[in-house]
Legacy VTK file of the C-alpha trace (Angstrom):
# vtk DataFile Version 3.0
C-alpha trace
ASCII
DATASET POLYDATA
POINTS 169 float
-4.366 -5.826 -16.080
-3.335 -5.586 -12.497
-5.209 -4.799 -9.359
-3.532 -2.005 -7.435
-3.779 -1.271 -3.688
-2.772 1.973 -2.459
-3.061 3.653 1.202
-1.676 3.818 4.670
-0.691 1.433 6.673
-3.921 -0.368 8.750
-5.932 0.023 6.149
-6.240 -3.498 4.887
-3.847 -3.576 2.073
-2.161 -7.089 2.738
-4.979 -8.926 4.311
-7.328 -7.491 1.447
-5.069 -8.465 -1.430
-4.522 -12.300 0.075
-8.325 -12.317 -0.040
-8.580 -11.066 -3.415
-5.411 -13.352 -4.377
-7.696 -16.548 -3.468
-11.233 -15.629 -4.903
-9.861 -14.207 -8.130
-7.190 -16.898 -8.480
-4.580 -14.002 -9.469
-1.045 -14.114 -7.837
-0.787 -11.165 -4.379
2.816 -9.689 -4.468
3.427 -7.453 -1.506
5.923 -5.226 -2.318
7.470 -4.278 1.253
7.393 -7.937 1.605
9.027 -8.173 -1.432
11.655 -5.899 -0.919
12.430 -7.822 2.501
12.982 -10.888 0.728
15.156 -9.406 -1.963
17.182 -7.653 0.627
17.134 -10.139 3.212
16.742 -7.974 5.934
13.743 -5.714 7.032
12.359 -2.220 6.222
14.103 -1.004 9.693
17.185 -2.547 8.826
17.388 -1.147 5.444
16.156 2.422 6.452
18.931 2.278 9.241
21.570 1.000 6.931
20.953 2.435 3.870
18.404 5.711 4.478
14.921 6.238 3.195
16.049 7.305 -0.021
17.746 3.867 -0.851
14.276 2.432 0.304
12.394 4.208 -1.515
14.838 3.501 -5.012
14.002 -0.399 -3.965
10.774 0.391 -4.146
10.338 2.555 -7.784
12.602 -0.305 -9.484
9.933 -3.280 -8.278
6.614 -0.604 -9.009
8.648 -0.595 -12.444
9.191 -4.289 -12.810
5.869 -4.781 -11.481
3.830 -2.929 -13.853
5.679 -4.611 -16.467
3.794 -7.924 -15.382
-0.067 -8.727 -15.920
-2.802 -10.490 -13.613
-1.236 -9.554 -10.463
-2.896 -8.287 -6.852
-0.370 -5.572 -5.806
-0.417 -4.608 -2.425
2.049 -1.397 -2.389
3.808 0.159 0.318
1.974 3.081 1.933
4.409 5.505 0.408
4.306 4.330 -2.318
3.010 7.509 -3.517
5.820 9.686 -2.583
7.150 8.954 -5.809
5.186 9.857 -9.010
6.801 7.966 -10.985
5.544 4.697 -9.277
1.715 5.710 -9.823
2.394 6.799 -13.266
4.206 3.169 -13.810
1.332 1.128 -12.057
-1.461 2.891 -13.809
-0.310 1.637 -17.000
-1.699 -1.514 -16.760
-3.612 -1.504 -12.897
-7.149 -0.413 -11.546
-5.498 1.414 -8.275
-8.079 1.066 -5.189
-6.972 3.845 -2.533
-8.124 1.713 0.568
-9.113 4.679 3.696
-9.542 4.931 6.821
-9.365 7.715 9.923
-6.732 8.243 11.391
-8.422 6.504 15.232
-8.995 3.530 13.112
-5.459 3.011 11.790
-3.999 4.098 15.199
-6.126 0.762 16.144
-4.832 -1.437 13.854
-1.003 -0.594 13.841
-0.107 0.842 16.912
1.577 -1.969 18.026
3.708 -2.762 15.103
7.202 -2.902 14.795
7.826 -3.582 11.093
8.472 -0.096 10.088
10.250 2.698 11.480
9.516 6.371 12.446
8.283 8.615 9.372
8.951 11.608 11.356
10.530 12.835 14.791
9.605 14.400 18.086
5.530 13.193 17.283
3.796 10.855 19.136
2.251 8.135 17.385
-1.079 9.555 16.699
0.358 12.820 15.400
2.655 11.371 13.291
0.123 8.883 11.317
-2.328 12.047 11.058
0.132 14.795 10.122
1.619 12.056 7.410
-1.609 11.185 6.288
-2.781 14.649 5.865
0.083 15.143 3.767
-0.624 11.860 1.732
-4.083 11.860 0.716
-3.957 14.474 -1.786
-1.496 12.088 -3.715
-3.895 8.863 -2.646
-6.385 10.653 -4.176
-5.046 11.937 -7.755
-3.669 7.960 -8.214
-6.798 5.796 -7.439
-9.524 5.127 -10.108
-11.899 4.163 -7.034
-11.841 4.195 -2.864
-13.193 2.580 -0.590
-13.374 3.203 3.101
-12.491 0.667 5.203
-13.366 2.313 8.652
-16.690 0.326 8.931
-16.388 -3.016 6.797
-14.548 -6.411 7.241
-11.888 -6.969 4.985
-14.282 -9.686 3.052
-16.693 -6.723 2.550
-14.048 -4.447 1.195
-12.686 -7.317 -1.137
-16.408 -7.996 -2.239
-16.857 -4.237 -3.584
-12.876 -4.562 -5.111
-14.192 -7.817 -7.225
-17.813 -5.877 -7.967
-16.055 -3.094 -9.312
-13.167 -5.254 -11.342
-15.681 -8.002 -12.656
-17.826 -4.668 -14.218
-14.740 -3.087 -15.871
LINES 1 170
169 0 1 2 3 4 5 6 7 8 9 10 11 12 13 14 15 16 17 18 19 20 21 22 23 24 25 26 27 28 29 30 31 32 33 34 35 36 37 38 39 40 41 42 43 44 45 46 47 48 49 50 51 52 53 54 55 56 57 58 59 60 61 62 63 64 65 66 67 68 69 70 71 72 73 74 75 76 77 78 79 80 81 82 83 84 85 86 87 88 89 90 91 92 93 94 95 96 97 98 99 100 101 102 103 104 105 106 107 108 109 110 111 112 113 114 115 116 117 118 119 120 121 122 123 124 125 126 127 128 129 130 131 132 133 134 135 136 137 138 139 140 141 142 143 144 145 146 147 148 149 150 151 152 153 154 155 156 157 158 159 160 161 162 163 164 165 166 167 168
C-alpha cells in the first residue's frame, strides 16, 4: 500500500513526503519532479512546448505506473485531480491525505516561485490560487480518505498525524 499526498501547491506535499520517506523508511517519488526528469526539461517548458493537455497525459501515465507499485510516499502534482482517472488509479492501492491550507497561507509559501506557470489569465496571484482552489476542493475532497490542515502545524507535526493515522490502519 502506498501513501498518497494530494493538494495545492504550499501545502507541504514535497517537504512532508521527504519526512515521511525517512521515518517510515518507504521510497518519496514526486511526480512533477518526476516528470521533469523524464522529460528533461521543466513544467514551464513542457506547458509552453507541448500545452497543458500533454502535461497533464505525462502525468495520468506515471499516476498509472505508480499505482501499479507498492510501499511508496507519493507526493502528486496539485492537479492531479483534474483527472479522475488518476484518483481512481491511486486509490487502488494508496491511503490519499488531502494536505489544506487557506488560501493567505499558500499565497505565503509560493508566491515567489517560479517552477510552474500561470493556471489562468488576467488574475493576480491571489485570485488565481483562490478562484483555482475553490474550484479544486470539491475534487480534493471526494479523493482523500483523511485531511489534514496544514495552516497551523510544522511539517513534522503534519507528518506525525500522517504516520498516526497509517501505523492504525
Amino acid at each position: 500500500m502506498n501513501i498518497v499526498l494530494i493538494g495545492y501547491r504550499g501545502t507541504g506535499k514535497s517537504v512532508i513526503g521527504k519526512m515521511l520517506s525517512r521515518r517510515l523508511r518507504m521510497p518519496y517519488i514526486g511526480m512533477d519532479a518526476e516528470i521533469v526528469r523524464r522529460a528533461g526539461m521543466s513544467i514551464p517548458e513542457i506547458v509552453e512546448k507541448y500545452g497543458w493537455p500533454e502535461f497533464r497525459d505525462r502525468e495520468s501515465e506515471l499516476a498509472r505506473e505508480l499505482a501499479g507499485r507498492d510501499g511508496l510516499i507519493i507526493d502528486t502534482g496539485g492537479g492531479v485531480i483534474e483527472r479522475p482517472e488518476n484518483i481512481e488509479a491511486l486509490q487502488k492501492n494508496a491511503r490519499i491525505f488531502w494536505l489544506k491550507a487557506s488560501v493567505a497561507t499558500i499565497v505565503a509559501r509560493i508566491q515567489d516561485g517560479t517552477e510552474r506557470p500561470a493556471l489562468t489569465t488576467g488574475k493576480t496571484f491571489t485570485e488565481e490560487v483562490a478562484e483555482v482552489l475553490e474550484r479544486r476542493m470539491p475534487k480534493y475532497e471526494s479523493a482523500a480518505h483523511y485531511a489534514i490542515n496544514t495552516d497551523a502545524l510544522t511539517p513534522k507535526q503534519v507528518a506525525e498525524k500522517i504516520i498516526e493515522i497509517w501505523e492504525k490502519r
